[in-house]
SERO-4910 file (N, C-alpha, C, O; in steps of 0.05 Angstrom, whole numbers):
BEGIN
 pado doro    nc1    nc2    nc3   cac1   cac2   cac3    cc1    cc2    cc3    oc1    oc2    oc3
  Unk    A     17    -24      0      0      0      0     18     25      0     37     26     16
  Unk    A     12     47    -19     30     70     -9      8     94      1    -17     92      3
  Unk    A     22    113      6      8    136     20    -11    136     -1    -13    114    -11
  Unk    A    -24    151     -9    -46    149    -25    -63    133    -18    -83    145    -11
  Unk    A    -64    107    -17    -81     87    -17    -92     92     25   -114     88     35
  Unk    A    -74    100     37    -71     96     61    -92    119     68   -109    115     85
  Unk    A    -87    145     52   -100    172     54   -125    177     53   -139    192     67
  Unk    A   -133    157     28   -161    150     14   -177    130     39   -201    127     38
  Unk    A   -163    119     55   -172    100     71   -179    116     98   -189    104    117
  Unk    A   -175    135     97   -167    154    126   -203    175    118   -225    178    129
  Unk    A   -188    185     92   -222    194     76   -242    183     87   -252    197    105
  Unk    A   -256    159     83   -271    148     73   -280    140    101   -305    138    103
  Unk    A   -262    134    128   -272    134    150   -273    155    163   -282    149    185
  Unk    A   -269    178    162   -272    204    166   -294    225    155   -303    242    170
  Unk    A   -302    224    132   -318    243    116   -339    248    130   -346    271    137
  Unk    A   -354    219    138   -381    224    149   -372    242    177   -379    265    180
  Unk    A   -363    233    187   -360    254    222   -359    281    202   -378    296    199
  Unk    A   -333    284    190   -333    310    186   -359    329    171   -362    353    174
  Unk    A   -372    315    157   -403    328    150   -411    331    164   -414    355    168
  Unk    A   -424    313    186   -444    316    208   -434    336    232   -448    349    247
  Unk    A   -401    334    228   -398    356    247   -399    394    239   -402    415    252
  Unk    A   -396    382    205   -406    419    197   -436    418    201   -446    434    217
  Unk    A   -452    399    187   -478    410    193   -496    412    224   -517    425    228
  Unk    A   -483    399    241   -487    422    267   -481    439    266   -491    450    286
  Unk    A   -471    450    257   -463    477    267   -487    494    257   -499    511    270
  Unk    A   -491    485    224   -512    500    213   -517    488    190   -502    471    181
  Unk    A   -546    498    171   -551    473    142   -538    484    124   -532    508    122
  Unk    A   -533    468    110   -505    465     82   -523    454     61   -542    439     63
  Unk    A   -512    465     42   -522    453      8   -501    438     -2   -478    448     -4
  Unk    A   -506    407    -12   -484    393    -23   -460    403    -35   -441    388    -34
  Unk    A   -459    435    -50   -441    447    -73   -419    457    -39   -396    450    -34
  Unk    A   -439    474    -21   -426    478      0   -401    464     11   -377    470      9
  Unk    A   -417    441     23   -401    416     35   -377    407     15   -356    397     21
  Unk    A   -388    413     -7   -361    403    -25   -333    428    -19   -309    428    -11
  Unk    A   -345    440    -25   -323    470    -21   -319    474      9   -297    478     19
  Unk    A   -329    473     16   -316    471     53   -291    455     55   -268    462     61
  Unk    A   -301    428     50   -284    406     41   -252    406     38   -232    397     49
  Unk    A   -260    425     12   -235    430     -3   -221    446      6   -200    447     -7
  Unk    A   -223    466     27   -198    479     51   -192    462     61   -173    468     77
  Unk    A   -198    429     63   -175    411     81   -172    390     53   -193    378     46
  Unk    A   -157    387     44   -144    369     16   -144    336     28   -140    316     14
  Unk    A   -149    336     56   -146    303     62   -169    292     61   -173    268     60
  Unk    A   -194    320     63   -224    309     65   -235    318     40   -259    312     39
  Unk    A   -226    331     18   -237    332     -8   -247    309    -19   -237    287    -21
  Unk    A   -270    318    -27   -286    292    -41   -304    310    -67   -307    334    -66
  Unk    A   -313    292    -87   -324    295   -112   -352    288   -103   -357    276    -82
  Unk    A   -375    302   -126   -404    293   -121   -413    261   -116   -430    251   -101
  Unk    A   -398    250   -131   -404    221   -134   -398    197    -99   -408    175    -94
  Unk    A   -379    215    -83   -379    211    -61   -401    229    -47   -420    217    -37
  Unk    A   -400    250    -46   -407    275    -19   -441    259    -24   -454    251     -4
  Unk    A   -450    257    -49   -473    257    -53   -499    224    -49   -523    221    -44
  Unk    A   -486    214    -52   -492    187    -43   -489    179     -6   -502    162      6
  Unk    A   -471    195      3   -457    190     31   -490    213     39   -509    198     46
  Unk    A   -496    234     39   -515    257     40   -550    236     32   -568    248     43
  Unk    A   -553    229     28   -576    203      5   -574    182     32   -594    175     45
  Unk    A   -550    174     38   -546    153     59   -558    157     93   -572    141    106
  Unk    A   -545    187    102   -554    196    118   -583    210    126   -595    214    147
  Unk    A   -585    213    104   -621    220    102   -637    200    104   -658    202    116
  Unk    A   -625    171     87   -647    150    101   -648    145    127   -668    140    140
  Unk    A   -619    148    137   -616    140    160   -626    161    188   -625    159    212
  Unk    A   -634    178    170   -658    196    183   -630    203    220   -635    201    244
  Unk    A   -601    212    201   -591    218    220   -587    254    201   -571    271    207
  Unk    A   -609    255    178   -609    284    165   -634    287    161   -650    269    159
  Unk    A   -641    317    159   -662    316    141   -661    340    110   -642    355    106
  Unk    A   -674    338    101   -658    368     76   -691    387     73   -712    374     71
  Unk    A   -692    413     72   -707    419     56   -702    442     25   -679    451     26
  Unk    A   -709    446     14   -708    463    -16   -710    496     -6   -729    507      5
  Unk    A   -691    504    -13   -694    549    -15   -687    558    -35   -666    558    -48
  Unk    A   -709    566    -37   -698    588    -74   -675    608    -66   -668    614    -44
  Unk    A   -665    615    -88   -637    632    -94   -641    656   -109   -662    667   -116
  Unk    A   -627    659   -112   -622    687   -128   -642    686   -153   -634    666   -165
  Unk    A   -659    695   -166   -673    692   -185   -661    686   -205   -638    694   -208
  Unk    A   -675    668   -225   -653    647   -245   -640    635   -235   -620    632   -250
  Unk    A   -639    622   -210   -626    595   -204   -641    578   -190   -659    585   -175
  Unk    A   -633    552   -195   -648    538   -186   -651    533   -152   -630    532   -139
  Unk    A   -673    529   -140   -674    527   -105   -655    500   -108   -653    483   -125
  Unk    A   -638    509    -74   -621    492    -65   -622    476    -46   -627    486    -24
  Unk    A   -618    449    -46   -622    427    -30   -603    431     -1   -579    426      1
  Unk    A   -618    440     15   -608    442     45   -608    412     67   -627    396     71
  Unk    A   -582    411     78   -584    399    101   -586    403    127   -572    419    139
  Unk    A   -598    393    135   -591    396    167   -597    371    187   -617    356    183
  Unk    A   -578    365    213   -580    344    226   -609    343    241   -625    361    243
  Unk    A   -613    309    254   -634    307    266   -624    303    291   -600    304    296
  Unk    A   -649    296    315   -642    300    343   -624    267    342   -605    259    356
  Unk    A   -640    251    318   -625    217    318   -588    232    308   -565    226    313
  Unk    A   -599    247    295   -562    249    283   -541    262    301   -516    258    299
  Unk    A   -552    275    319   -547    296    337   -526    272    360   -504    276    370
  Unk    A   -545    250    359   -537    228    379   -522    211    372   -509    196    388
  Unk    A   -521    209    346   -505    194    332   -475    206    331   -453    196    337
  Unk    A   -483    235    320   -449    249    327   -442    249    356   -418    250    361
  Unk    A   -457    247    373   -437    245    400   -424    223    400   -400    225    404
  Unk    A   -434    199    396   -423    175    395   -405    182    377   -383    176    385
  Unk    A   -404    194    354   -378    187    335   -357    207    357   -333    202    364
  Unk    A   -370    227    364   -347    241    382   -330    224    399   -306    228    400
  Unk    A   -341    203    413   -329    192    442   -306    175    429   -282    174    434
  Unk    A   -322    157    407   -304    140    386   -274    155    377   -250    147    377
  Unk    A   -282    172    372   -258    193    353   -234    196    370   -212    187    366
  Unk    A   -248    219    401   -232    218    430   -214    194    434   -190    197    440
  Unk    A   -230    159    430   -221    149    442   -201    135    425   -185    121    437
  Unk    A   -199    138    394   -184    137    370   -157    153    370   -135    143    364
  Unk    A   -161    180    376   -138    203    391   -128    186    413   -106    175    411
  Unk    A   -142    185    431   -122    177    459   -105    148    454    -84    142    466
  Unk    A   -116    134    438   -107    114    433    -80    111    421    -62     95    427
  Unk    A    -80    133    401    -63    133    384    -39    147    397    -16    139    399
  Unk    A    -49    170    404    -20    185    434    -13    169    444     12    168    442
  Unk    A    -23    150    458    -11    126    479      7    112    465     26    107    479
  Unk    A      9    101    436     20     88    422     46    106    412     67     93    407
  Unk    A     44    137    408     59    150    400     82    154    423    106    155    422
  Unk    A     69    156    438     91    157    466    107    143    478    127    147    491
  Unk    A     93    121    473    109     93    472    131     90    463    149     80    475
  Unk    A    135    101    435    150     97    422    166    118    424    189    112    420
  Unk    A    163    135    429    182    155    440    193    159    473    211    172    482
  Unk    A    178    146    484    193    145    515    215    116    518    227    113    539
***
């Protein structure tokens, strides 16, 4: 495996936290989430990801989306935002993550003490 393959693997178990943790904050439109994204190059992703992963979470009714018109001549934009189920779900990914961090310090230190 080289870095790349390792990076893409780091993606793919990461993305979802990192959506669910922008859209607490506040609702995002898919084009959004993509461009947010792309200020961190390790969590950049394409429609064909962001958008199926967004489709996923909505069944899982840990989202919900509704439609707001725009600027006249454009088309209304598909909004997200978390549910009280998603809300609970990101804590759990929080404790996981914490306990993914501490885990990994412990191992780092190891090796350096």
């Amino acid at each position: 495996m080289n870095i790349e393959d390792w990076k893409s693997q780091i993606k793919r178990g990461t993305l979802e936290y990192s959506i669910l943790l922008m859209i607490d904050k506040r609702a995002y439109y898919g084009y959004e989430i993509m461009s947010e994204l792309e200020k961190y190059p390790i969590l950049s992703a394409k429609e064909n990801t962001i958008y199926p992963l967004l489709r996923r979470l909505l069944k899982e009714d840990f989202l919900s989306s509704f439609w707001q018109e725009t600027a006249e001549g454009l088309p209304p934009r598909k909004y997200y935002s978390i549910t009280e189920k998603g809300k609970e779900y990101l804590g759990a990914m929080s404790v996981e993550w914490g306990n993914l961090l501490t885990a990994i310090e412990g191992i780092k230190e190891k090796k350096n003490g």
